[in-house]
Structures are given as C-alpha cells and as structure tokens.
C-alpha angles and dihedrals in degrees: 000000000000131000128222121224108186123183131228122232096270092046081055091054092061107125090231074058124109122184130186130173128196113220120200092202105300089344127094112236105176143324125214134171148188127232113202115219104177148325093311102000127102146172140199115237135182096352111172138165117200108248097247094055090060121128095019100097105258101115083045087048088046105053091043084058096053096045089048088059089047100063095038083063092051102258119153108172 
C-alpha cells in the first residue's frame, strides 16, 4: 500500500522544486512536479488531474513529461 506526500504551496515554491501544469484552453486540466533529491534521484509531488479531465490522458501525459525531465537531468531513480 503507498503513501502520498503533497505539498503545500510554499513546499512547491521550494527552488529543488519543479511545477507544470497542463491547460485545455482557459481550463486547468492537471499539475504535476519533480522534487530533486538529489544528483540522479527524483520524486513525483503533488501530481494532480481536475475531475472532469479524467480519463483523457493528461495525468498520463503528465507523468510521462515529468519522467522525461528527469532523465534529461540524469536521474535515475
């Protein structure tokens, strides 16, 4: 069983602290971010996609983003 760990506003403005968000037009469809760790360790945070965007790929799209920057900035874990 996992555990979530989201952070507040001030935890996101943290500068080892990367957001995106993912816009359908002027809506908000999801936010996601990256925590650096360390050299070549990241973690998820406060990923999150709007109710009514569920089921149309933008958490999926989100998470392969951030991965994808992650390992452009040499994490591997």
């Amino acid at each position: 069983m996992g555990s979530a760990h989201a952070l507040d506003l001030s935890g996101l403005e943290s500068p080892d602290i990367t957001l995106w968000a993912i816009w359908d037009g002027d809506t908000l469809a999801g936010v996601g971010a990256l925590k650096r760790l360390s050299a070549d360790h990241g973690e998820v945070k406060s990923m999150h996609t709007a109710e009514a965007m569920r089921g149309r790929g933008a958490g999926r799209a989100m998470l392969a983003h951030i991965i994808a920057v992650a390992r452009d900035a040499g994490m591997s874990r």
